[in-house]
Each structure stands twice: as C-alpha cells, then as structure tokens.
C-alpha positions in Angstrom: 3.4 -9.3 -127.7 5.2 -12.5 -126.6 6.2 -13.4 -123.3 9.6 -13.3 -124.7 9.5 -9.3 -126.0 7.6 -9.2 -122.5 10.9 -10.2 -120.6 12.9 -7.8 -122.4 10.5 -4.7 -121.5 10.6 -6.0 -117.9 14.5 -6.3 -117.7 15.1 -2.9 -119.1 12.2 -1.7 -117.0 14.2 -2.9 -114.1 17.6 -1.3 -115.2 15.6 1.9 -115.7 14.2 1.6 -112.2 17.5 0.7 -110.2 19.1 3.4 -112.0 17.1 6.3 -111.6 16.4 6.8 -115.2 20.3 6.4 -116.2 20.0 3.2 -117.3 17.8 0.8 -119.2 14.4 2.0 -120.5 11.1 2.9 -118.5 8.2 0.4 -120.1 6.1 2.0 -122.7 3.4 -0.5 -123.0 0.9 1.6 -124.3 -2.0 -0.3 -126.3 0.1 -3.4 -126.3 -1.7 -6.8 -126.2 -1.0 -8.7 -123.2 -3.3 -10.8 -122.8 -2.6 -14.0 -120.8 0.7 -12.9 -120.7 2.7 -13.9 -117.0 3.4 -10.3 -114.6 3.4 -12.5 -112.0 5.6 -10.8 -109.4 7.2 -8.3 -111.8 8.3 -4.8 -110.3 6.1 -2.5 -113.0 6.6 0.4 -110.8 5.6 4.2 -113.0 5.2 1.5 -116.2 2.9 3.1 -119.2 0.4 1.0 -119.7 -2.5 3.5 -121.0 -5.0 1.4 -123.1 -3.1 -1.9 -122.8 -5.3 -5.4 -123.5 -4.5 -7.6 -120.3 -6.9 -10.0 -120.2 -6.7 -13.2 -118.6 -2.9 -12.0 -117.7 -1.5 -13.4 -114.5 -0.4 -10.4 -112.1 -0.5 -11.6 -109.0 1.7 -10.0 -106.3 2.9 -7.8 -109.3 4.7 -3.8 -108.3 2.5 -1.4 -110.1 3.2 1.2 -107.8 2.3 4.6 -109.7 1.7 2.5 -113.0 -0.6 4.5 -115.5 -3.0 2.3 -116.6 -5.7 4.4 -117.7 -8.7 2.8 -119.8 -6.2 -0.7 -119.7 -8.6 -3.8 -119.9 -7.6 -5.8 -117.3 -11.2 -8.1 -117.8 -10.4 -11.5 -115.9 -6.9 -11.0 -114.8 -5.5 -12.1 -111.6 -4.8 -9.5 -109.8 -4.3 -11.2 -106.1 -1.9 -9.4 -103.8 -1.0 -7.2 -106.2 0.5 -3.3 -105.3 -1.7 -0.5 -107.1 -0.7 2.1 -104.6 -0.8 5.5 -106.2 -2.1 3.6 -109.7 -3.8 5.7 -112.3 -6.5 3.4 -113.2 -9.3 5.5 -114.2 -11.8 4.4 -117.0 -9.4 0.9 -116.6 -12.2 -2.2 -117.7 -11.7 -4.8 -114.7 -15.2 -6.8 -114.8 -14.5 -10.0 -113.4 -10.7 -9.4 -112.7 -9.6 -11.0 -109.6 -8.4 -8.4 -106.9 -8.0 -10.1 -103.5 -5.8 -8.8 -101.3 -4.4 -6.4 -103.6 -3.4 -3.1 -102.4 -5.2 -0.1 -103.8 -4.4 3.0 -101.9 -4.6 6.1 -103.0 -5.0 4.5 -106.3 -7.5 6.7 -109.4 -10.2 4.1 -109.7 -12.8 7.0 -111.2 -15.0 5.9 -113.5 -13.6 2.5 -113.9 -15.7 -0.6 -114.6 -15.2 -3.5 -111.6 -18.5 -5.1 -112.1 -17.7 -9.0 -110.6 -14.6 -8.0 -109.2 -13.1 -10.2 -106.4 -12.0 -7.2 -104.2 -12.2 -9.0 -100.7 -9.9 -7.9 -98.6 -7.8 -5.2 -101.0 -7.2 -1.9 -99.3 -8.9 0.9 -100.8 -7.9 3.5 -98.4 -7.7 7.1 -100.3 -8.3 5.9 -103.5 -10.7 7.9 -105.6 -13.6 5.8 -106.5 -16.3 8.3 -107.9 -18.3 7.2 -110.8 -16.6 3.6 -110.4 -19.2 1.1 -111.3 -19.2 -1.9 -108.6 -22.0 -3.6 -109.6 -21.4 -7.6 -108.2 -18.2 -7.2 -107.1 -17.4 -8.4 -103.9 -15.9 -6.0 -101.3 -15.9 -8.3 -97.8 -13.1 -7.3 -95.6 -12.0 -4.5 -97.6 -11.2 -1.4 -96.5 -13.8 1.4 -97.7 -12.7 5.1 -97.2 -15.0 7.6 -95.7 -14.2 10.7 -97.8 -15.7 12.5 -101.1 -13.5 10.0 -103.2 -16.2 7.1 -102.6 -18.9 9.1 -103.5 -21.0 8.2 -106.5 -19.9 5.0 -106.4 -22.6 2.4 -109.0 -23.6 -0.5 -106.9 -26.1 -2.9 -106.8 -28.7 -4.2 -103.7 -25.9 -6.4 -102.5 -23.6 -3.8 -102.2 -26.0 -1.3 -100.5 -27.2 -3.2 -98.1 -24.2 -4.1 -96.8 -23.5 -0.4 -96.2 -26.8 -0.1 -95.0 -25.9 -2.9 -92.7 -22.6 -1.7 -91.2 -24.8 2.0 -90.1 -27.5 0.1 -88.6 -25.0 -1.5 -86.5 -23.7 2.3 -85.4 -24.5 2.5 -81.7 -25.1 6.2 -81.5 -28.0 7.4 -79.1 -28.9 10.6 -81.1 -32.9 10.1 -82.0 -32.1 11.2 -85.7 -30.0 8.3 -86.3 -31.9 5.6 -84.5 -34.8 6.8 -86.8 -32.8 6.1 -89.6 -31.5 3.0 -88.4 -35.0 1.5 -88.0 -36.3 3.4 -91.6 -32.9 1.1 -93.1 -34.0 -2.0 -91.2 -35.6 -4.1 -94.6 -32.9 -3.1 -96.4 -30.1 -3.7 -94.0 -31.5 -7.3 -93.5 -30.8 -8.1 -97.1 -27.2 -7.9 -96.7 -25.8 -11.2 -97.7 -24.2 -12.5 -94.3 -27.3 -11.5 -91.9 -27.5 -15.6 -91.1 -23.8 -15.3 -90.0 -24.0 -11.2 -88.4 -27.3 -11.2 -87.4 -30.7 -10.4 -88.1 -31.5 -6.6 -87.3 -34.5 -5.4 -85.1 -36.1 -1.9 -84.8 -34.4 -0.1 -82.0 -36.9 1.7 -79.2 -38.0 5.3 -80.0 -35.8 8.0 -78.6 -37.8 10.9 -76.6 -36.3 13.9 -77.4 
C-alpha cells in the first residue's frame, strides 16, 4: 500500500468517524502491508487492522482507540505516545517496537510477543497481559496492574527482579512476608538500578 492509498483510507476513515457511520468508510486494513508507512498522528479509532504488516511504520501519537489489531506485526514501529486504550492486540508481533509513553489501558495484549519493547512509561492499567511474552522489554515507569490479567506474563531475569525488587521494598511487619523478603534478597539485588535504588539487606527476624 502507498502512502498515497494510505491518505485516502485515513480521510474516509475520518468522515466515517465524524459521522457516526453515515458517512465515509470505516478502514478495513486487514493484511495490508504498511510497512514504513507514516500514521503519525492519525485518528485510527475502531480501524481493522487484523494481520496487517507494520513494520518500521511511524505511529507515534497515533488514535487507535478500540483498533483491532489482532496478530498485526507491528516489529520496530514507533509507537511513542500513541493511544491503544481498549486495542485488541492479542497475538499482535511487537519485538523491538518502540512504545514509550503510549497508553495501553484496558488494551488485549494476550499472548502477544513484546520481546525488546521500549514500554517505559506506557500505562498498562487493565489491560490483559496473560501469556504476553516480555522478554527484554523495558517496563521503567510503567504502570503494572495488580489483577489476574498480568498473570502468566514470560519474562526474563531483568524483568523479575525488578518485581522482586519493588516487594522487597514492601514495608509490611507480618513475619511471613519479611521471610520472603529476605528468601528474595539475591534476586532482588539483580534488578538493574540497585546502584541508583539501593542495595537490599536481610531484614531482622520477626518473633511470632
């Protein structure tokens, strides 16, 4: 697909959207090839985009509000400040895809692959991240949800430790959790901004 075809989608997409569906045409970009192609800023709200090649495209502070972008291979694309609220992104390939600052909530991240994602700072509040592989990417300042959606999330030692990290840091007197604490000590120590946070030491025995 051109950049000039591109356009056309994008204008018709925006009729559709301003018009509630009277006007215009909603995107069907279904297994098109877009790679290196400029979204940059484009309002892709509730576009089809199931299967699309988009690598190396330029998205940054792109709408894709509600987009379905299932199994899309987003691999490299710039994804800064971008708005995936509510995206259906599962199975979507996004190794090495830059995501900084983008805003994820509630997005359907299952089972897709982020491996050397730039995620610092994106929002993942609510979305569902189970079976998501995360392997290198780099979550600093990001905002991880505490509910079943992050569960079974792949990582790597990086990743874990940092968790690891962040509960050793808990300040909670109850003798269980200190005893956890101190049994996550080596591994919390690992995490890659100790230097900067502060190495960890084993915390005195509670008495019951």
């Amino acid at each position: 697909m051109t950049q000039e075809e591109l356009n056309e989608v994008l204008r018709l997409h925006k009729q559709w959207l301003e018009s509630n569906g009277n006007k215009g045409k909603r995107a069907d970009l279904r297994r098109a090839d877009m790679q290196g192609v400029n979204l940059q800023d484009a309002d892709m709200q509730d576009a089809d985009m199931q299967y699309a090649d988009m690598r190396g495209a330029d998205m940054r502070g792109a709408d894709l509000k509600g987009t379905d972008m299932q199994d899309a291979d987003m691999r490299g694309a710039d994804l800064k400040g971008t708005d995936m609220q509510g995206a259906d992104m599962q199975g979507a390939d996004m190794r090495g895809a830059d995501m900084q600052g983008a805003d994820l909530k509630g997005a359907d991240l299952k089972d897709a692959d982020m491996q050397d994602a730039d995620m610092r700072g994106a929002n993942l509040k609510g979305a569902d991240m189970q079976g998501a592989d995360m392997r290198g990417a780099n979550l600093d300042y990001s905002a991880w949800s505490l509910w079943c959606g992050s569960f079974d999330v792949k990582c790597d030692i990086r990743l874990a430790s940092q968790l690891a990290y962040h509960f050793c840091r808990l300040d909670c007197k109850d003798k269980e959790v200190v005893a956890a604490q101190n049994a996550l000590i080596t591994l919390a120590n690992k995490f890659h901004r100790v230097e900067e946070c502060g190495v960890l030491k084993p915390k005195p025995t509670l008495e019951s």
